[in-house]
C-alpha positions in Angstrom: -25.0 42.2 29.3 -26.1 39.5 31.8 -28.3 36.4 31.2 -28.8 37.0 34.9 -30.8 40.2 34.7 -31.8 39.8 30.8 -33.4 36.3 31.0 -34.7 36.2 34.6 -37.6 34.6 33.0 -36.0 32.6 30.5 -35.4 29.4 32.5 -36.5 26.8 29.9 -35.4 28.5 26.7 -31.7 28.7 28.3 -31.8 24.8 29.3 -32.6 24.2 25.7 -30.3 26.5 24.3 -27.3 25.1 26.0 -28.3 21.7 25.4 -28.0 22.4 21.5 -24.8 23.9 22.2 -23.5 20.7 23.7 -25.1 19.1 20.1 -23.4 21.4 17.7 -19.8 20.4 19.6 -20.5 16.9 19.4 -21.9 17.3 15.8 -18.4 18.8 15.3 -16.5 15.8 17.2 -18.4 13.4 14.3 -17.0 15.9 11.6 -13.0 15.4 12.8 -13.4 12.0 13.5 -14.9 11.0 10.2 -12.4 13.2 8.4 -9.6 10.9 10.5 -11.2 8.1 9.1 -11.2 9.2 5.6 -7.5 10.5 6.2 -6.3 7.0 7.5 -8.8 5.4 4.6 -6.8 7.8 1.8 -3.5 7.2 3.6 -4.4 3.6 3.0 -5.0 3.2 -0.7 -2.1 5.6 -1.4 0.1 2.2 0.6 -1.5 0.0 -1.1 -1.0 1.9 -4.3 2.8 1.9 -3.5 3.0 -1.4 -3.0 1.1 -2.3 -6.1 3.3 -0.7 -8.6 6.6 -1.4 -6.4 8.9 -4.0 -8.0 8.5 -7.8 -7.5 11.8 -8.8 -5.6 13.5 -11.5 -8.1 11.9 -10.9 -10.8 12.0 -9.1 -14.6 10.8 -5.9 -13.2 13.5 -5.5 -10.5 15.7 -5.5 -13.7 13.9 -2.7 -15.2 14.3 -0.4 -12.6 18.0 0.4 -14.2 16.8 2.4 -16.3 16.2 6.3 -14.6 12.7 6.9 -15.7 11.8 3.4 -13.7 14.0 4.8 -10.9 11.9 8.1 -11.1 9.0 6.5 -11.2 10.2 3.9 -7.9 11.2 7.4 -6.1 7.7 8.3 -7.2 6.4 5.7 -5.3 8.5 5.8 -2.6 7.7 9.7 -2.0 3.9 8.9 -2.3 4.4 6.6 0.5 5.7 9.0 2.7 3.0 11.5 1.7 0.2 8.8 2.9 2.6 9.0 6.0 1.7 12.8 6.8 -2.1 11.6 6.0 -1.4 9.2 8.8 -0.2 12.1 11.1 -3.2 14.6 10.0 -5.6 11.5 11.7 -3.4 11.1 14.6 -2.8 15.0 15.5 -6.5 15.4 15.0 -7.8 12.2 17.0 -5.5 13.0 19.5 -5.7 17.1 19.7 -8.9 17.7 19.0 -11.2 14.2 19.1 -10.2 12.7 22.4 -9.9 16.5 24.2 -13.3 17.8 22.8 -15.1 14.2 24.1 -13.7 14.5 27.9 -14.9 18.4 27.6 -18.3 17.2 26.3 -18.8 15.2 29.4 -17.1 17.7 31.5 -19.8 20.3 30.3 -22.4 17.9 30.5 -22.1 17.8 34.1 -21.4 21.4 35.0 -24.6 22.0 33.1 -26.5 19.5 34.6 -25.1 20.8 38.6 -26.2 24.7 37.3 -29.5 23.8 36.3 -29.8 21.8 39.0 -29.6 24.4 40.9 -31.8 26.5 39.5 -34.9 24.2 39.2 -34.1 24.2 43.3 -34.0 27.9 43.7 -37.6 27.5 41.6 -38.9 24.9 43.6 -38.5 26.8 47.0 -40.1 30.2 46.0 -42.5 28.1 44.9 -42.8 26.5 48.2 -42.9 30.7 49.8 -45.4 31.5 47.2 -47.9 28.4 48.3 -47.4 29.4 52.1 -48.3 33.0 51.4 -51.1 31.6 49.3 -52.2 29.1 52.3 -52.0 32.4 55.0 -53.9 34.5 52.7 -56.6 31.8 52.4 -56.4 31.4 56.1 -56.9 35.2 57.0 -59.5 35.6 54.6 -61.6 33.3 56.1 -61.4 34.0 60.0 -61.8 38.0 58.9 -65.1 36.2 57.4 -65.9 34.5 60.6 -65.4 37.2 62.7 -67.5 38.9 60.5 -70.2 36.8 60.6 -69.9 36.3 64.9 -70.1 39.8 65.5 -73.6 39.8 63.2 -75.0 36.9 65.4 -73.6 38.7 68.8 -75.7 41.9 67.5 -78.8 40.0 66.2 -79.3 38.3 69.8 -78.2 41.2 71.6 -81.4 43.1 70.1 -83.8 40.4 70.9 -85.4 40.4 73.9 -86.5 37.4 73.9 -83.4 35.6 74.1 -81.8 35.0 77.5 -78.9 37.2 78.7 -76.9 33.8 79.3 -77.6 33.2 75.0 -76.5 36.7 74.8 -73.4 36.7 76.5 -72.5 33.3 74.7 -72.8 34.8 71.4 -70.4 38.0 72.3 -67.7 35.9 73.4 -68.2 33.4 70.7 -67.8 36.8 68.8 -64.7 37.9 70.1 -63.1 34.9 69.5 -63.6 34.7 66.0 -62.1 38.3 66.6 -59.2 37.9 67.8 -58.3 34.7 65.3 -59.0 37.1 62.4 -56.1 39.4 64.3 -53.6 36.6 64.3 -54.4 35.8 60.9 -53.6 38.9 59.7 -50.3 39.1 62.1 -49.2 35.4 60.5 -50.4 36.6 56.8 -48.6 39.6 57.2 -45.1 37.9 58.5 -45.4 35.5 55.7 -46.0 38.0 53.2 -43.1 40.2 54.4 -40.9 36.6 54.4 -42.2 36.0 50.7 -41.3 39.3 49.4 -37.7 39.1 51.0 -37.8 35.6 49.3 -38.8 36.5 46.2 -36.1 39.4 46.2 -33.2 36.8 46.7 -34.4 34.9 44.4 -34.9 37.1 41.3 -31.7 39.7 42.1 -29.3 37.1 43.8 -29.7 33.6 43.0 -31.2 33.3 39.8 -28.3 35.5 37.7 -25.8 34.1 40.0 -26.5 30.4 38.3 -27.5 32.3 34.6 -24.3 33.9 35.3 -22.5 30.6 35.6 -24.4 29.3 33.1 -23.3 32.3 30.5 -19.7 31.5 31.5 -20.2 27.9 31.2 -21.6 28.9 27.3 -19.1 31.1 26.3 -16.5 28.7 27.2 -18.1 26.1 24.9 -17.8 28.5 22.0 -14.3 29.7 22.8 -13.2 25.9 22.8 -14.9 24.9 19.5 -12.7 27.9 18.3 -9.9 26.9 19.7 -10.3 23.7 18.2 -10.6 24.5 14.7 -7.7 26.7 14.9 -6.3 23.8 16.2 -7.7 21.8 12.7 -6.1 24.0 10.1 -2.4 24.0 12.4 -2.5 20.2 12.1 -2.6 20.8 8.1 -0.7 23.3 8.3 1.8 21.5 9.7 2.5 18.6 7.4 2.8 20.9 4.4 6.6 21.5 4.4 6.7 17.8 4.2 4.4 17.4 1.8 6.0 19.9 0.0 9.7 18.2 0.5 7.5 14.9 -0.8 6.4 16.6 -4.0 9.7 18.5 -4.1 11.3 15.0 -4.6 9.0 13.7 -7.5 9.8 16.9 -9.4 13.6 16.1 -8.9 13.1 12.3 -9.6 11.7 13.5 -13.0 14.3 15.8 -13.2 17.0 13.1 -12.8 15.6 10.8 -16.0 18.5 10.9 -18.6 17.1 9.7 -22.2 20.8 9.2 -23.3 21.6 7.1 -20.1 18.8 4.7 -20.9 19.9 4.2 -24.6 22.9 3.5 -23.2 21.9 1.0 -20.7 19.4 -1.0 -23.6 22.8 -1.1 -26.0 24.5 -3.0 -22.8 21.1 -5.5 -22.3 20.9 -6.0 -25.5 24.2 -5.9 -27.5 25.0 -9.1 -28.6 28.5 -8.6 -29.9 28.3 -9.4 -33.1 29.6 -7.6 -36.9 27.0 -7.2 -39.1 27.6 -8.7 -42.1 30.0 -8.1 -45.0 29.5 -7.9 -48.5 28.6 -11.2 -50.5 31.2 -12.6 -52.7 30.1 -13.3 -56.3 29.5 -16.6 -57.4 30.8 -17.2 -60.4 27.9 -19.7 -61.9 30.3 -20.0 -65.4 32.8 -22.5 -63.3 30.4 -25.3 -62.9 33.1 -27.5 -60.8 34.0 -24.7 -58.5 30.8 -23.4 -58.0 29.5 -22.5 -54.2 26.5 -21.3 -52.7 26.2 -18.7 -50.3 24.7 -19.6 -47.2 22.7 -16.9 -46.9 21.4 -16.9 -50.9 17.9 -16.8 -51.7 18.3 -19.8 -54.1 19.1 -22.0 -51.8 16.5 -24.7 -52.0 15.0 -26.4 -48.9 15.6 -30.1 -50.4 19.7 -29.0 -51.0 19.9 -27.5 -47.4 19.0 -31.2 -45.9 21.6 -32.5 -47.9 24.2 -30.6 -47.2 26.1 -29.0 -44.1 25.3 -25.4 -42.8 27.5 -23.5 -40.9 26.0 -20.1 -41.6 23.2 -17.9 -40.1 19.4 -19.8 -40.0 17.0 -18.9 -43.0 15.1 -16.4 -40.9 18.0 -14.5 -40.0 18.6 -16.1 -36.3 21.9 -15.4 -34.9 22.3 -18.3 -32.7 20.0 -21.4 -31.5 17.9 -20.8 -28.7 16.9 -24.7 -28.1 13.2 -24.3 -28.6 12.4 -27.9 -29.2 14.0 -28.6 -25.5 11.2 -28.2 -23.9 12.4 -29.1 -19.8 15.3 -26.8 -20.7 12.7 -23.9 -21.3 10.6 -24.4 -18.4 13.0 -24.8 -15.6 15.2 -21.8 -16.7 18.6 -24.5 -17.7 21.0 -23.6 -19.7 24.6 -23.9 -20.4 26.8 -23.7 -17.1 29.4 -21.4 -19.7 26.4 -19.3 -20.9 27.8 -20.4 -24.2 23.8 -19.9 -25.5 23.6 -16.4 -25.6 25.5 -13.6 -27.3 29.5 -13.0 -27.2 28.7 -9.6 -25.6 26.1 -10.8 -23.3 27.8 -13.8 -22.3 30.3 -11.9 -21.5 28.1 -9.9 -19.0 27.2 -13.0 -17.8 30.7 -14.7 -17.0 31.6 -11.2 -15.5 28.8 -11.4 -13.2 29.5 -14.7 -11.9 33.1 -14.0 -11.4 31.8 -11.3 -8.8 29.6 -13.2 -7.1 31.6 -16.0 -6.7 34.4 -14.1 -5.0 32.3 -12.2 -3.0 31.5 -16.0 -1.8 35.2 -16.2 -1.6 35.4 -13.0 0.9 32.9 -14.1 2.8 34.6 -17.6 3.9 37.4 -16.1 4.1 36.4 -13.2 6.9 34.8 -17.1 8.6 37.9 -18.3 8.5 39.9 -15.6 9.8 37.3 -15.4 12.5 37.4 -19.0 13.6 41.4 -18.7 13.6 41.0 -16.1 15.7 38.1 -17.7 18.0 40.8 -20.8 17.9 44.0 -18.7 19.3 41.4 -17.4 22.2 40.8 -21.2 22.8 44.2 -21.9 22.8 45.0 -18.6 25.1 41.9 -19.5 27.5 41.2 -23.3 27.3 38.8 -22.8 30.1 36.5 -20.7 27.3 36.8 -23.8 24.7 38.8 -26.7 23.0 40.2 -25.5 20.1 40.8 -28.4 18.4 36.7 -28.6 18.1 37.4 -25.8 15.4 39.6 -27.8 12.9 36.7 -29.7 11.2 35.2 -26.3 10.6 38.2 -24.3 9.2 39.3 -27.5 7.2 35.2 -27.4 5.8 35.9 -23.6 5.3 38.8 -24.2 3.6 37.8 -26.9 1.1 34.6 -24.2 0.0 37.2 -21.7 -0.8 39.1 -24.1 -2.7 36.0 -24.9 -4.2 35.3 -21.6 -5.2 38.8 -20.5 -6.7 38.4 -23.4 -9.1 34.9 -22.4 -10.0 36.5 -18.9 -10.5 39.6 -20.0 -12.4 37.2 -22.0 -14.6 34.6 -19.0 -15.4 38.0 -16.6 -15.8 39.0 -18.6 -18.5 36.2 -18.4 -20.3 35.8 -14.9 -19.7 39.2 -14.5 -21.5 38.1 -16.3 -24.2 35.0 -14.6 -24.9 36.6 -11.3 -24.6 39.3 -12.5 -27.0 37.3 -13.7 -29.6 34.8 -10.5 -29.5 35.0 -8.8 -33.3 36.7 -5.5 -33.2 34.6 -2.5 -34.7 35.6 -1.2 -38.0 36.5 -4.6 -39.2 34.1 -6.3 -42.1 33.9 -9.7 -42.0 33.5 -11.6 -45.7 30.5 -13.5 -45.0 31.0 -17.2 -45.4 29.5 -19.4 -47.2 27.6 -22.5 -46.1 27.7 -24.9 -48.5 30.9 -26.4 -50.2 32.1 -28.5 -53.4 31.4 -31.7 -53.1 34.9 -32.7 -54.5 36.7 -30.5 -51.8 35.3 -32.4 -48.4 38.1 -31.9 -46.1 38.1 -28.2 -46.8 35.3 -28.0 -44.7 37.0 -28.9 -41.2 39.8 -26.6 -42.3 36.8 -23.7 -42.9 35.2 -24.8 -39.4 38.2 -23.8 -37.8 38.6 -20.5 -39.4 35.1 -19.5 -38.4 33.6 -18.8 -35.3 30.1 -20.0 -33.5 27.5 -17.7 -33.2 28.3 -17.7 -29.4 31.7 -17.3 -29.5 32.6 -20.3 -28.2 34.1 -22.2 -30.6 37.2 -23.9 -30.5 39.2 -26.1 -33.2 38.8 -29.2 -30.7 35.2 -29.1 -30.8 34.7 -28.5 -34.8 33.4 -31.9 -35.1 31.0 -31.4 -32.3 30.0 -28.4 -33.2 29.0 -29.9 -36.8 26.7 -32.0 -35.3 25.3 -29.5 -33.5 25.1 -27.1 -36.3 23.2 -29.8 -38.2 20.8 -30.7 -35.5 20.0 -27.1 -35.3 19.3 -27.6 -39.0 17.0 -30.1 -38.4 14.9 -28.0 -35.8 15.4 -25.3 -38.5 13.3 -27.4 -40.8 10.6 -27.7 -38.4 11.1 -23.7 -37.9 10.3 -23.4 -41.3 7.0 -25.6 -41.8 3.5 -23.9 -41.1 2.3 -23.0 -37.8 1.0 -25.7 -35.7 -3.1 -25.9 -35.8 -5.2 -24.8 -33.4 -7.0 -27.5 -31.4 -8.7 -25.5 -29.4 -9.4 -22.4 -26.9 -8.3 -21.9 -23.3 -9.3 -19.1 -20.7 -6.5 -17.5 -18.3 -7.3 -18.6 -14.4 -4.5 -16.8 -13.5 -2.1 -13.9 -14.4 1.2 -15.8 -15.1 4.7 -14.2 -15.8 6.5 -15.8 -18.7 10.1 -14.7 -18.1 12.2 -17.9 -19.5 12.8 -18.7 -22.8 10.3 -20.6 -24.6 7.4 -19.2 -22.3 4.8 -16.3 -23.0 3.3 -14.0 -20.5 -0.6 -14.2 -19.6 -3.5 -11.9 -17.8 -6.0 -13.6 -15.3 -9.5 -13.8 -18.0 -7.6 -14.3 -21.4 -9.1 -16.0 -23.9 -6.3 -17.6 -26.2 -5.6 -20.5 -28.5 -4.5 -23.9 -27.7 -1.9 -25.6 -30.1 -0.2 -28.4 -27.9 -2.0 -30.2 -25.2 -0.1 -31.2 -21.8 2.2 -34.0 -22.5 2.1 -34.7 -18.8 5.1 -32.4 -18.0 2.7 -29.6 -16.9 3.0 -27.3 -19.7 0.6 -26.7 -22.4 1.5 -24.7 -25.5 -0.5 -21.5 -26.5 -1.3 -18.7 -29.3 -2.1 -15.2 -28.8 -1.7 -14.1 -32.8 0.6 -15.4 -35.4 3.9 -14.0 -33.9 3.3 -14.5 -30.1 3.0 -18.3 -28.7 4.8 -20.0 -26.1 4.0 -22.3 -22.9 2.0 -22.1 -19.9 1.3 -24.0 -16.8 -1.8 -26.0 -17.9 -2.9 -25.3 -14.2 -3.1 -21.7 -14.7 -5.9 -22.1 -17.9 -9.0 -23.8 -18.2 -8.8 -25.8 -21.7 -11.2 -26.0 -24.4 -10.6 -28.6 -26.8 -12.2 -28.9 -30.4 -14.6 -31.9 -31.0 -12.3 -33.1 -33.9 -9.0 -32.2 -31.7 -10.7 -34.6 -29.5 -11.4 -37.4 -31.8 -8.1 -37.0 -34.2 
């Protein structure tokens, strides 16, 4: 099976045969290379995915990820970015392996195709050039047979007259045999060409013309054999980011695998646990002793206009635990608070102090490794004065040494009131008597001696600061007043710019496009207060809303 011998005559249908070879293999390079593109395009927006959903360093979500279904859900994310990884290596194998080597074989082929054919249309060209000679020595013989012909009539016709002169005679037969003797070398050229022709034609037909077919065959068949090769070569490169795929996937499933649902409980009683006994039973009020009687601080018949008169020491009316200074409005939006965390919790100031007692002496480890590594850059000084004068080093270790000072005291100071949180923490299975708030009238100095035998909500609370902490329990009252009036009226709408985090006290989370209420313009602090519904307000930057203010809000 040769093109050679089978398609002799097939000249033009081969040349466009193998030119939509060379268009299917480049109609295949376009196939890989947009798959590459969609590979590096899906290995893309799996990153970006990643990245959206990873934790913002800093932030309230970093401290979510304690729990192990957000740490399943961050290996989640972290596996998915290695799977767009091995997306990233299907693009690269296949540009590489199969794009980039099937182009400089296109243009290879181009050119071996272009040199066979080349040759062909010469091999064409110069039997055509034998057929036209044959054709011109034909033509040529023809007509001197014809001449010749016609000489030998004329010789013959004057030959038979008599009237014509012998001289007119003998002219003619020469002129005759001429004519003659150019129809015999006619013949002998016509004859040499033909024979030349033939051997021509022979070559050309049975040597030439399947030689280049032949090459041209070849030069096929190793077009197919390579578009083969090459999508073998596009399922190995799959093929072989499977297993890691596979180890990806493998490592979601034992993320998921890893979530502990009692572990997490666990971890929201440590947030959350504020340390306190709930309460104890209520003593009865005996209401037939009108001299000794007492109030209980908690008692629904307490009356708003007897709780401004009188001195609470007891839980709020709506059931707070401890003050969380909402009118301080600065205090809210910058984050302050209490350097002895004394606002929060026992338990979770306790968390707190702890903390800070680690950090800080991490800070003490670290100035001390500096300091043992300028003594020790000091004694090389001393050893080698040539390298350095060590007393340049005594403003810097006596620097060092005043910041560890620093930090002991700052340690010391959070210690001790670490050992007095953890002192004063209740012990469970013991029921406190809850107090009461109020007292008689006739017994005022019992109250001090009360105040000391009670402790703040924060656990805190000392007998040196009992008169203090009055005040402070009846400026909290005050606020508690306010607490207790109606729900500040709206004045107005305002629409989210911006998507805005509300992670301190006294500030409420937003989405970019929001549409929410307005109950407290910008006092020029930067901050305007919002409502979502009746249970959620808080502040806001005013720069991250656009503010709608009521005609009346506007006039009043």
């Amino acid at each position: 099976m040769s093109w050679g011998t089978e398609l002799w005559d097939q000249f033009d249908n081969l040349e466009k045969h193998t030119q939509w070879g060379i268009d299917i293999l480049e109609k295949y390079i376009k196939f890989v290379k947009e798959r590459t593109e969609i590979e590096i395009s899906y290995a893309k927006q799996l990153r970006n995915l990643s990245k959206k959903y990873q934790p913002k360093r800093n932030s309230k979500e970093e401290e979510e990820y304690k729990y192990t279904s957000c740490k399943a859900f961050l290996s989640t994310l972290n596996e998915m970015n290695d799977y767009a990884g091995q997306h990233e290596v299907i693009s690269e194998n296949m540009t590489s392996q199969i794009t980039v080597e099937l182009t400089r074989y296109v243009q290879e082929l181009k050119q071996e195709r272009k040199s066979h054919f080349h040759d062909g249309r010469k091999a064409q060209q110069h039997i055509e050039t034998c057929w036209k000679q044959l054709e011109s020595s034909k033509r040529r013989f023809e007509r001197d047979c014809k001449e010749a012909d016609r000489a030998q009539q004329y010789f013959e016709k004057m030959d038979a007259d008599i009237n014509v002169t012998k001289a007119d005679v003998e002219k003619a037969r020469q002129q005759a045999q001429l004519r003659h003797q150019m129809a015999e070398d006619s013949k002998a050229d016509y004859s040499t060409t033909l024979q030349k022709f033939n051997h021509e034609q022979h070559e050309h037909y049975y040597t030439q013309i399947p030689s280049i077919f032949q090459k041209i065959q070849e030069m096929e068949e190793r077009r197919i054999v390579r578009i083969g090769e090459s999508m073998k070569t596009y399922a190995e490169v799959d093929r072989q980011v499977i297993p890691i795929i596979g180890k990806c996937l493998d490592g979601i499933a034992k993320a998921a695998e890893s979530i502990d649902q009692k572990n997490d409980s666990q971890l929201v009683i440590e947030a959350y646990k504020s340390g306190f006994e709930p309460p104890g039973d209520i003593e009865f009020e005996d209401y037939t002793q009108p001299m000794k009687r007492t109030i209980s601080e908690t008692s629904l018949s307490n009356s708003r206009g007897d709780s401004k008169t009188e001195l609470k020491f007891g839980s709020k009316s709506k059931g707070k635990l401890w003050p969380f200074i909402k009118k301080n409005k600065l205090s809210l939006k910058l984050g302050a608070g209490p350097e002895d965390f004394s606002n929060l919790p026992p338990e979770q100031r306790r968390k707190k102090l702890q903390q800070k007692v680690d950090e800080l002496n991490k800070e003490i480890q670290k100035e001390m490794d500096q300091r043992d590594a300028i003594t020790k850059m000091k004694d090389v000084y001393i050893k080698n004065p040539q390298m350095g004068d060590p007393g340049s080093l005594d403003h810097k270790l006596t620097e060092v040494g005043q910041n560890i000072e620093k930090l002991r005291l700052e340690v010391q100071k959070f210690e001790a009131w670490l050992t007095e949180v953890e002192g004063r923490l209740p012990i469970r299975g013991e029921h406190p008597r809850r107090q009461s708030g109020m007292y008689e009238a006739q017994n005022t100095p019992s109250v001090n001696n009360c105040a000391q035998d009670r402790e703040s909500p924060d656990g805190s609370y000392t007998e040196e600061q009992s008169q203090e902490n009055e005040l402070k329990m009846m400026a909290t009252d005050f606020d508690d007043e306010f607490d207790d009036e109606e729900p500040l009226p709206t004045i107005g709408t305002c629409k989210a710019l911006y998507t805005f985090e509300g992670q301190n006290e006294g500030t409420i989370s937003i989405a970019e496009g929001e549409i929410l209420y307005v109950i407290e313009e910008d006092k020029g602090d930067g901050w305007t207060r919002i409502r979502r519904n009746e249970d959620e307000e808080g502040y806001v930057p005013t720069s991250y809303v656009e503010v709608y203010l009521d005609k009346n809000a506007k006039d009043s």
